[in-house]
KOLRO-729771 format. One record per residue (C-alpha): residue in one letter; x, y, z. Coordinates in steps of 0.001 Angstrom, whole numbers, plus 524288, in hexadecimal, padded with zeros to 5 digits. Layout:
REM KOLRO-729771
SITE, A, X, Y, Z
...
This chain:
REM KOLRO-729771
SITE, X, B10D8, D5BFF, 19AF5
SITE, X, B0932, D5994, 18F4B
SITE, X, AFCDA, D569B, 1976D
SITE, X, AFE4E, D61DE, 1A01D
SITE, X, AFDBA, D6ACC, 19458
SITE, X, AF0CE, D64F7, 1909D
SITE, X, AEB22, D67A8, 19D9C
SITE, X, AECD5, D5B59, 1A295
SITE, X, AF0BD, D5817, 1AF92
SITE, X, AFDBF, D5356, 1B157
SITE, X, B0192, D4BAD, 1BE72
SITE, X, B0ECD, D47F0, 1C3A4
SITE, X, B100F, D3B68, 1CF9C
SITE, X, B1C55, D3865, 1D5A7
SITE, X, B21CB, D2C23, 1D284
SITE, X, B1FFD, D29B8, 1E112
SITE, X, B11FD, D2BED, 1E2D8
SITE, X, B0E6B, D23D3, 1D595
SITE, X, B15C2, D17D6, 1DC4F
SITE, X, B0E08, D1A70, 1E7CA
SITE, X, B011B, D1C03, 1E32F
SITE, X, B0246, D0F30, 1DAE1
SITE, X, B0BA2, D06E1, 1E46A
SITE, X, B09AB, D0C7F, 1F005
SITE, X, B17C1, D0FA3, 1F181
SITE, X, B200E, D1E4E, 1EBE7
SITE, X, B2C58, D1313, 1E9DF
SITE, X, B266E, D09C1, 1E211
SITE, X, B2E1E, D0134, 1D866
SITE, X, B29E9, CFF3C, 1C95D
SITE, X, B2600, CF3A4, 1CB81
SITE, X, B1C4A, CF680, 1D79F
SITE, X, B168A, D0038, 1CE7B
SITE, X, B1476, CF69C, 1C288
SITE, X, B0E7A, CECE5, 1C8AB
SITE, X, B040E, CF6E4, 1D1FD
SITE, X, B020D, CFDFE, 1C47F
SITE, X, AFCAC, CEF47, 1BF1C
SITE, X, AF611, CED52, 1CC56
SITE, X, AED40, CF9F8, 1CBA2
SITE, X, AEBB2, CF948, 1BD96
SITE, X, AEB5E, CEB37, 1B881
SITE, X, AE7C5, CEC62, 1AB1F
SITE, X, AF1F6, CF5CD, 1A7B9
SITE, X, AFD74, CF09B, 1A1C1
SITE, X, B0B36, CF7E0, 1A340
SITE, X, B1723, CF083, 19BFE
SITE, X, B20B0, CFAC1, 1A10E
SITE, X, B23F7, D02D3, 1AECC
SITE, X, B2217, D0F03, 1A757
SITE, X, B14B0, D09C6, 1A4C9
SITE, X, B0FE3, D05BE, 1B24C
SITE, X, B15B8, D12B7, 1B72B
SITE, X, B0C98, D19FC, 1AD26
SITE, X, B01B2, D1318, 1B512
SITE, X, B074E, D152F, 1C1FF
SITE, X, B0647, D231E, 1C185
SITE, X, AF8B3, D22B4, 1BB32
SITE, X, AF396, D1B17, 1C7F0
SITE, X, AFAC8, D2606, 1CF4A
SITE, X, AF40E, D2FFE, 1C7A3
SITE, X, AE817, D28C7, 1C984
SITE, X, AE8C8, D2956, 1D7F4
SITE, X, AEC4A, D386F, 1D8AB
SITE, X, AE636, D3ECF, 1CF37
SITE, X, AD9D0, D429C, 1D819
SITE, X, AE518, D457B, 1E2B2
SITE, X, AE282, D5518, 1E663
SITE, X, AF28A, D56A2, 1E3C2
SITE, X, AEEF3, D5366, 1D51F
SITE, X, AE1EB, D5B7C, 1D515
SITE, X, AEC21, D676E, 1DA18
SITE, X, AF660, D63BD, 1CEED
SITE, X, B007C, D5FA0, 1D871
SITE, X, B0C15, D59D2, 1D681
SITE, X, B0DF7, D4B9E, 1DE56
């Protein structure tokens, strides 16, 4: 909220379309997500799940953040 209030845009993903956009797959297990996180970035270092989830869903922001849904302000 705190970034929103500064006039910053705020974006929400679906659990299922972060595991998608990095795996390839909306079901994907922790694990499949670690280790594609240190595939498509390998110098960053996670030591937790929290961690490589943080990184997860910046790839996925990555991907849609020139998507016209985002330009609009929509919701995924």
């Amino acid at each position: 909220l705190a970034p929103a209030l500064q006039g910053l845009r705020v974006a929400e993903y679906p659990p299922n379309l972060i595991k998608k956009t990095v795996v390839g797959a909306g079901h994907a297990e922790k694990r499949q997500i670690q280790m594609m996180v240190s595939m498509l970035l390998p110098k960053a270092k996670f030591g937790s799940a929290d961690e490589a989830d943080a990184l997860a869903i910046a790839i996925c922001h990555a991907n849609h953040r020139s998507s016209p849904q985002f330009k609009a302000g929509i919701r995924f």
